[in-house]
N, C-alpha and C positions, 0 to 999 in steps of 0.2 A: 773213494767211498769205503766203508768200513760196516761193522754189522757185528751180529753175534754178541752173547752176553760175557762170553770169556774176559777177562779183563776189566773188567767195567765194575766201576764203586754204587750201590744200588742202597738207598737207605731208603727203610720202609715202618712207617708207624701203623700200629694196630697189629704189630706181629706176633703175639704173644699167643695166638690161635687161629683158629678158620681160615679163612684167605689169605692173612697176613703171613703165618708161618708156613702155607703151603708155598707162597711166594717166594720164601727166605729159600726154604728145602730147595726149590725148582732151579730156582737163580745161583744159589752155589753150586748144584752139583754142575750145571755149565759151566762154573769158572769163574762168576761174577763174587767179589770180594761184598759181601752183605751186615749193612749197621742196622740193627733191630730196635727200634723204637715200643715200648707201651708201658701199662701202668704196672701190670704185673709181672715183676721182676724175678720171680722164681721159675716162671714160666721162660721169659727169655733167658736164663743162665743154662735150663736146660736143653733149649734150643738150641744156644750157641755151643755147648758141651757136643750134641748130637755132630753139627755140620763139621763141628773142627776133628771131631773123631771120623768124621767120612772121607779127610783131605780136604775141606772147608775153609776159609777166610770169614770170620763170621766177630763181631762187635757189639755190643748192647747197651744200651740205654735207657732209665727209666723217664719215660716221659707220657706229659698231659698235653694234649696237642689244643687243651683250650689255654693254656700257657706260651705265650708267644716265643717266651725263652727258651722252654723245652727244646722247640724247634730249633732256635738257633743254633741250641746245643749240641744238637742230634746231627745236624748239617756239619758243624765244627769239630766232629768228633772222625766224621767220615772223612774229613781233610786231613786233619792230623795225622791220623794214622795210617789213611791210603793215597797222600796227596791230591784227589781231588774226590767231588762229587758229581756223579753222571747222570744220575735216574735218583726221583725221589718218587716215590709209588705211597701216595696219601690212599691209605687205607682203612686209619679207624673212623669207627660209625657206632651209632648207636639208634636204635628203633623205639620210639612210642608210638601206640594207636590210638585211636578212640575217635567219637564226634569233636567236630571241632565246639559245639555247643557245651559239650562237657568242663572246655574253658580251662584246661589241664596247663596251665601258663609255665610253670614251672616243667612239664615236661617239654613243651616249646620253645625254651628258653634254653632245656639242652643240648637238644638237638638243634639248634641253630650254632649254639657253641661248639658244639663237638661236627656235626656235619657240616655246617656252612667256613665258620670261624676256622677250625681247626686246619681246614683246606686254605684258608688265605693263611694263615701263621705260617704255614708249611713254605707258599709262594712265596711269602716275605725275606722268609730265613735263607733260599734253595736260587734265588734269582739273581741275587747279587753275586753269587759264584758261579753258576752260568754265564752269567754275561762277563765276567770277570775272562774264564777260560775260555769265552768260545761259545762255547755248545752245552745243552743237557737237556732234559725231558722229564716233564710232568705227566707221572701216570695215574691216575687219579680213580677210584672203584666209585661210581654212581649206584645208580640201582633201575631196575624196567619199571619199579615204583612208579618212578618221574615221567615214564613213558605210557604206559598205561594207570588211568588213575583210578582210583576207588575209594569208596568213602570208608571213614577213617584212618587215614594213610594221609591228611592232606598237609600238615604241617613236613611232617616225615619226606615225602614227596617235592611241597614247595620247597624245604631247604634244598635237595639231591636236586632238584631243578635250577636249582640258581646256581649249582658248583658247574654243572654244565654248560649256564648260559655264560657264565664268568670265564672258563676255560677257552669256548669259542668266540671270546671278545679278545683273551692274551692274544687263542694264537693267530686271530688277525694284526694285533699290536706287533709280532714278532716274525713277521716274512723275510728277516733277514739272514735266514739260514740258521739261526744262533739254536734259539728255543723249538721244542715240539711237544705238543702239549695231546693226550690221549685221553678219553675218557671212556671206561670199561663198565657196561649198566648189567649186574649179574640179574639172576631170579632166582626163581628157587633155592639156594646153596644149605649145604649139610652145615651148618655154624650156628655158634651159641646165641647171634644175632637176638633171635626172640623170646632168650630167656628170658629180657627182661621187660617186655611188654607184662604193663600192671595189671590187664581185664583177663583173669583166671582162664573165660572162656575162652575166648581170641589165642589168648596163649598156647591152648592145646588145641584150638585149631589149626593155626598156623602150623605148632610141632608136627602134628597129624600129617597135614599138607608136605610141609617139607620131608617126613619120614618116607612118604608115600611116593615124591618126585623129586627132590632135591639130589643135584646133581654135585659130587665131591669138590671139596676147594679145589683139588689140582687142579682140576680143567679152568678156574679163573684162573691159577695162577698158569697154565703154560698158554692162556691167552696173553698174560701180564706179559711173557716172556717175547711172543710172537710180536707186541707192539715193541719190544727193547729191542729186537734183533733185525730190524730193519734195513737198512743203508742209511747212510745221515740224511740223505737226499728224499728221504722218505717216511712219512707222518702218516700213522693210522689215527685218524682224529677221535671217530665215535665205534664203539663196539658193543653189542649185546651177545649175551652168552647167557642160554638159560635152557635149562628140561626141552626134548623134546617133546612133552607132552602138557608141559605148561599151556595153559591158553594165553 
């Protein structure tokens, strides 16, 4: 049995901020060799500048995880240059709110691309080389959204719900040691997530809410870290991590 992230090829989309690039930070300074996925690519050269000047292994890529290629790419990139992929940690997301009466189809339609879709392009790209070598893990950031629900949050929600029910459908497809599939449902976190909720008001409520309880990306990412370092023999399936003062 084996563990620990020392060693291990970890490529992560949506790293370009919040939880994704606390993930990158967290995972290289153990020793994990890290391929940084997102769209904003100035953001990731700096990151990767940062980790490599730390004694870091660190990779980048610019990618739309509603592009199926992106991902292939992003998986092909992690091979080439570290011979394999071990951990793909699906992290970009994107938030709209509002009634669902308000019929906002176009923001529905993103977030099912970017939340729902982006999570299978990720599986699509990340599966055929796990099974190829063996072994690897899907770690995937949900949300308590999906767990506790409230109104206007319900498309938002329904998608983060369905990567969850899709997750614990793999990893019953996958009891043959190979695959381990994890899903991490943050709350509150200090990220840009709500900058781009459209209702002005919502918007600085939410800011508000998070300024007031939101708990730092590290602590998702050295839960990220906790589901990587495992023993093979050993699968954290569902986790929540949120404020303790959240309700």
């Amino acid at each position: 049995m084996t563990g620990g992230s020392d060693g291990k090829v970890v490529a992560i989309t949506g790293a370009s901020s919040g939880i994704g690039a606390a993930t990158a930070v967290e995972l290289a300074t153990r020793g994990a060799a890290v391929v940084l996925g997102a769209r904003r690519t100035d953001r990731l050269d700096s990151l990767v500048e940062r980790i490599r000047a730390e004694g870091g292994r660190a990779e980048m890529l610019e990618v739309d995880v509603t592009k199926r290629a992106d991902l292939k790419r992003l998986v092909a990139l992690a091979v080439d240059r570290f011979g394999r992929l071990d951990v793909l940690v699906g992290n970009a997301g994107i938030a709209r709110t509002g009634p669902v009466a308000d019929l906002d189809v176009d923001d529905w339609d993103a977030m099912i691309d970017v939340n729902l879709r982006g999570v299978l392009h990720g599986v699509a790209a990340a599966l055929p080389v796990f099974r190829n070598q063996g072994s690897g893990h899907l770690v995937t950031i949900v949300s308590t959204s999906g767990l506790k629900i409230v109104p206007t949050q319900a498309v938002y929600a329904g998608a983060k719900n369905a990567v969850r029910t899709m997750l614990e459908a793999l990893r019953q497809e996958s009891t043959d040691g190979v695959l381990r599939t994890t899903s991490i449902s943050p709350g509150f976190v200090r990220t840009e997530l709500v900058d781009h909720v459209d209702d002005p008001g919502q918007r600085e409520r939410l800011r508000h809410t998070m300024a007031e309880l939101g708990i730092p990306p590290d602590a998702v990412a050295r839960a990220v870290a906790f589901a990587i370092e495992q023993p093979d023999d050993v699968e954290i399936g569902d986790m929540s991590i949120r404020p303790t003062r959240q309700g």
